[in-house]
C-alpha positions in Angstrom: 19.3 9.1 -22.3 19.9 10.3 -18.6 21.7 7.0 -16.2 19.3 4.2 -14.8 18.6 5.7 -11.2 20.5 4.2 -8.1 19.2 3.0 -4.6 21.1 4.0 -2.2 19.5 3.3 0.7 21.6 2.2 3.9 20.6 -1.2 5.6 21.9 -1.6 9.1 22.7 -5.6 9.6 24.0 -7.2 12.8 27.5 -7.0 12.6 28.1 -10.5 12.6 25.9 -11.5 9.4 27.5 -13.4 6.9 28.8 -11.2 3.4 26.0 -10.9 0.8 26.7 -13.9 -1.5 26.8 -13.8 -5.3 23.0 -14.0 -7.1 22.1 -17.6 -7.7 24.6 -18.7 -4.9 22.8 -20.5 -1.8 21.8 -18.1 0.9 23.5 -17.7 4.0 21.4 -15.8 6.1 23.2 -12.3 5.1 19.8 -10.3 5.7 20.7 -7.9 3.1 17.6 -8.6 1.1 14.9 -8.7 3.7 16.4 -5.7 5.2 15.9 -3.8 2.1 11.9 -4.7 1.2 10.0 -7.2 2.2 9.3 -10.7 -0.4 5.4 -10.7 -1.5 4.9 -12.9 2.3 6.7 -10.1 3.7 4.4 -7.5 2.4 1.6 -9.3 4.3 3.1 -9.6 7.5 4.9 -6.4 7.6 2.3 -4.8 6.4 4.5 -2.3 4.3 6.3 -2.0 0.9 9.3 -0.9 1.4 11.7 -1.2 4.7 12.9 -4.2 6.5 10.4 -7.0 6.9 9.1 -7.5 10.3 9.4 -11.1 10.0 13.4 -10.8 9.5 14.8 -12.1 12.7 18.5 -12.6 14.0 19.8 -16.1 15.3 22.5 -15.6 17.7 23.4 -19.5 17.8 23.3 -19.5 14.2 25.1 -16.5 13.5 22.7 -15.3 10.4 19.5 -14.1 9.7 16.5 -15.9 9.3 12.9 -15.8 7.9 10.3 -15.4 11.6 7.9 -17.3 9.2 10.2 -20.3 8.9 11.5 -20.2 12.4 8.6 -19.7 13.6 5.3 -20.4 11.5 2.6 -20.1 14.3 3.9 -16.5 15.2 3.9 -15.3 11.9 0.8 -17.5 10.5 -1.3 -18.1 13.4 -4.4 -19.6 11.4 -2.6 -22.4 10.2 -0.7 -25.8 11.9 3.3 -25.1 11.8 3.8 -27.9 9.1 1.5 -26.3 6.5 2.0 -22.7 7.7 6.3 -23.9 6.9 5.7 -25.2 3.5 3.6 -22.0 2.5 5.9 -19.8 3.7 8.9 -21.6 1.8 7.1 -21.7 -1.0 6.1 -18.0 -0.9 10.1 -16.6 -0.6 11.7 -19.3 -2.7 13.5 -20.7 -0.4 16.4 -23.2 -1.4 16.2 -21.0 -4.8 19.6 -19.4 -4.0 20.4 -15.6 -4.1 18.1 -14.0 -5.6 19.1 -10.0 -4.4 21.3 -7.8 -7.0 22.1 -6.0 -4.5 25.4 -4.6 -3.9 26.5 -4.8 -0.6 29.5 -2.3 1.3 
């Protein structure tokens, strides 16, 4: 049986991000898996499969990445009030569900 394959994309990530943190652990803002492919909400905005979202966006003054649909609902999900257009969006990536990304990080 020939080895599983291996992705070894590169992902650029501001150089101050946070370290990827263990799955299950709470998220930090690392970027790493947004950077890689887009989260089903992601798909939509972005527009794409594969790649960095478009919605991942970089907080100087907190030092980490963030979700644009979180941040900033009425950008990202213009048809809807902030409050609502929030609460989809957290319940679209799981947020508050803690690492979900295998990915390896280097």
């Amino acid at each position: 049986m020939p080895p599983a394959a291996v992705d070894r994309r590169v992902v650029l990530l501001h150089r101050d991000a946070p370290p990827k943190p263990a799955p299950g652990a709470a998220c930090n803002g690392c970027g790493v898996c947004c950077a890689h492919e887009p989260c089903p909400l992601g798909m939509l905005l972005s527009r794409r499969r594969r790649g960095a979202c478009a919605a991942l966006q970089w907080s100087d003054a907190e030092g980490r990445y963030a979700c644009g649909a979180l941040s900033e609902p009425t950008s990202w999900l213009p048809w809807l009030p902030a409050r609502p257009a929030r609460a989809l969006a957290r319940r679209w990536i799981a947020a508050g569900r803690g690492c979900d990304s295998t990915l390896e990080a280097g």
